[in-house]
N, C-alpha and C positions, 0 to 999 in steps of 0.2 A: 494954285501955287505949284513951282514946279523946285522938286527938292534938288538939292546939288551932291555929286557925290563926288569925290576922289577917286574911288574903283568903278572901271564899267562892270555892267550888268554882266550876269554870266549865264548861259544855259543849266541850269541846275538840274538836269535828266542828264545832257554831256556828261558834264562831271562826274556825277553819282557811278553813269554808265564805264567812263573813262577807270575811276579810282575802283570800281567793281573789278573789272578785270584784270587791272595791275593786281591786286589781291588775290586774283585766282590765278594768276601766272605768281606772283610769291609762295604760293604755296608747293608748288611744282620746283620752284627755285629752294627755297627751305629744305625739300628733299635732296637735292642734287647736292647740294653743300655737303648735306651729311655723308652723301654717299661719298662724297672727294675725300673728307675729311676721313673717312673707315680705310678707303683706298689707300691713302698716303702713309696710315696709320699703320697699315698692311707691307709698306713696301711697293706696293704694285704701282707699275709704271702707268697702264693705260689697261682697264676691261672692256669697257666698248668701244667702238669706232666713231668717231665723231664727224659731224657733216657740215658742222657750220664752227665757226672760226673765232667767235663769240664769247672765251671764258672771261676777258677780265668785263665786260659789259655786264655780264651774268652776275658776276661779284659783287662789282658796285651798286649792280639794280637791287639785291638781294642786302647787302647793306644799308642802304639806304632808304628800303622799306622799312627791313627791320629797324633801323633805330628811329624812323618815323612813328613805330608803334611803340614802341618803348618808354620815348622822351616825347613827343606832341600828344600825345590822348592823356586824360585823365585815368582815374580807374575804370570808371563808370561805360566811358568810350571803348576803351581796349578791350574789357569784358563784351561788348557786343560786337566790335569786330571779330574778335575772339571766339564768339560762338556762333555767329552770322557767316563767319566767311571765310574763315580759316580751320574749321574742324572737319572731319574725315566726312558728313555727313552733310546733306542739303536741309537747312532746317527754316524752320518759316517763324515769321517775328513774332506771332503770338507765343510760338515756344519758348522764344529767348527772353519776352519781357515777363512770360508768366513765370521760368523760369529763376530769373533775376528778379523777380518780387519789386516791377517797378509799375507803374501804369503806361498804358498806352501811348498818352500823352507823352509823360517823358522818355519816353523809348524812343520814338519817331522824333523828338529832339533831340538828344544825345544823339543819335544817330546820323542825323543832318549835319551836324557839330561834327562828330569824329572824322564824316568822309571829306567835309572841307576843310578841315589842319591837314589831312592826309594830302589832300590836294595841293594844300597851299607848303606844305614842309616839301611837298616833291615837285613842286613849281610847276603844278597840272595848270594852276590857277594864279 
């Protein structure tokens, strides 16, 4: 029996691999923000020199992660993005889910769940 679907199939490594990175380019983005935002706060016109041409892209890409994390994950989601991939440190999933006192099981679900809203709210997917 062959099932029918609405959505093609999707490489679920791509994705994972795609929405991974976008995450680690937000976090490098989330710093710049604040740095503009101290800047402006300051008065000062411009402290480094800039090479590529790119702010209001930076802006947007940086907003609309963030309120992809904000408003598409549950709690449960945004706490393991949250400790997975957006903190100062490399941490590995046994620490997050032992730490979040969840089982294995649903960690590596939640997990799959949060990177495809991520996906699908930024139209990766």
């Amino acid at each position: 029996m062959v099932q029918l679907t609405l959505l093609p199939t999707v490489d679920e490594k791509k994705v994972r691999n795609t929405v991974i990175k976008e995450l680690k380019e937000y976090k490098a983005l989330r710093i710049a923000m604040e740095n503009k935002r101290e800047i402006e706060e300051q008065g000062i016109e411009k402290l480094f020199p800039s090479l590529n041409d790119k702010e209001k892209e930076k802006i947007i890409k940086f907003n609309q992660i963030n309120r992809t994390i904000k408003h598409a994950l549950d709690d449960t989601e945004r706490e393991i993005i949250e400790k997975k991939y957006l903190g100062p440190s490399r941490v590995k999933d046994i620490s997050v889910y032992m730490d979040m006192g969840i089982t294995k099981d649903q960690y590596y679900i939640c997990k799959k769940q949060a990177i495809f809203q991520i996906a699908t709210a930024l139209t990766i997917i």
